[in-house]
C-alpha positions as CSV (number, residue, x, y, z in Angstrom):
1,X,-100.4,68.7,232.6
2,X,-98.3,71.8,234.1
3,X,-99.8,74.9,233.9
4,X,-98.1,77.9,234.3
5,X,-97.5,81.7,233.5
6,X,-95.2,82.6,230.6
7,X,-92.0,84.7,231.7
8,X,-90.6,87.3,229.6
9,X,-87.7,87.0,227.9
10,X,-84.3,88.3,228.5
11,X,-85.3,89.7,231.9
12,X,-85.8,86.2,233.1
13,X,-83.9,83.0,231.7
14,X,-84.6,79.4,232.2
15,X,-83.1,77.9,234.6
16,X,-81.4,74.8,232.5
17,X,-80.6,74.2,229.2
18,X,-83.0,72.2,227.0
19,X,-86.3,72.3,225.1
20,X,-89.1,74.5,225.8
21,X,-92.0,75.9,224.1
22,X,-91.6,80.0,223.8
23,X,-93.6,82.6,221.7
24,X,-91.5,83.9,219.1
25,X,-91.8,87.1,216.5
26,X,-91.0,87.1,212.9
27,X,-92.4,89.2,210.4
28,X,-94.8,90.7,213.0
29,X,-96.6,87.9,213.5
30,X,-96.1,85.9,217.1
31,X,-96.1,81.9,216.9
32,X,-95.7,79.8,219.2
33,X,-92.5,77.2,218.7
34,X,-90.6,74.3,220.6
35,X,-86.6,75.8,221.1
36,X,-83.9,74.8,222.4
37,X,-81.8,76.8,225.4
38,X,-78.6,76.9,225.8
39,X,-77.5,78.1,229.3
40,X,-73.9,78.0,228.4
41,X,-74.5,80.4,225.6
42,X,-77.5,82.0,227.0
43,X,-79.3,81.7,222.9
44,X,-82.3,79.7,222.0
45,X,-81.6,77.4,218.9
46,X,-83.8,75.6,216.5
47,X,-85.5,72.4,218.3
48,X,-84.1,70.5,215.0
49,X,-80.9,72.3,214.3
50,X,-79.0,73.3,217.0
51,X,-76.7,74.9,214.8
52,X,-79.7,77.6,213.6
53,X,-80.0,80.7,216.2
54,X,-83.4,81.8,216.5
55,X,-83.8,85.6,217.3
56,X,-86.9,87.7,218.3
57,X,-88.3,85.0,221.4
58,X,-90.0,87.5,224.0
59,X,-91.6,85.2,226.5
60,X,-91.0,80.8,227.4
61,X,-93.1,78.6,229.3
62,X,-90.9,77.8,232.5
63,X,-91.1,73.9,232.2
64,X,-88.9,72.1,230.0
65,X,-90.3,69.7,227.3
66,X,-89.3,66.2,227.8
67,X,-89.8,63.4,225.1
68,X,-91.9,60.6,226.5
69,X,-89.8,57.0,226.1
């Protein structure tokens, strides 16, 4: 298991595109979600539909989630 410090976000972007787990506000209240990056577009999209923009994500853990095969 990685363990590392949160960076904020949009000072500081990851450094690929992919899945990552990042805290995100809505409604005033912070959870914590899996969301996908994309560098080309520099957005984070829903983990399940890439087509759904997520807004208010303020901080990402820097190492990407990767599915176990």
């Amino acid at each position: 298991m990685k363990i590392a410090r949160w960076i904020k976000y949009p000072e500081s972007q990851p450094e690929e595109s992919g899945l990552y787990v990042v805290n995100w506000k809505i409604n005033n209240v912070y959870m914590t979600v899996l969301s996908f990056f994309d560098r080309n577009t520099k957005r984070w999209y829903d983990s399940n539909d890439r087509e759904k923009l997520i807004d208010g994500i303020n901080a990402f853990n820097p190492f990407k989630v990767t599915p176990h095969v």
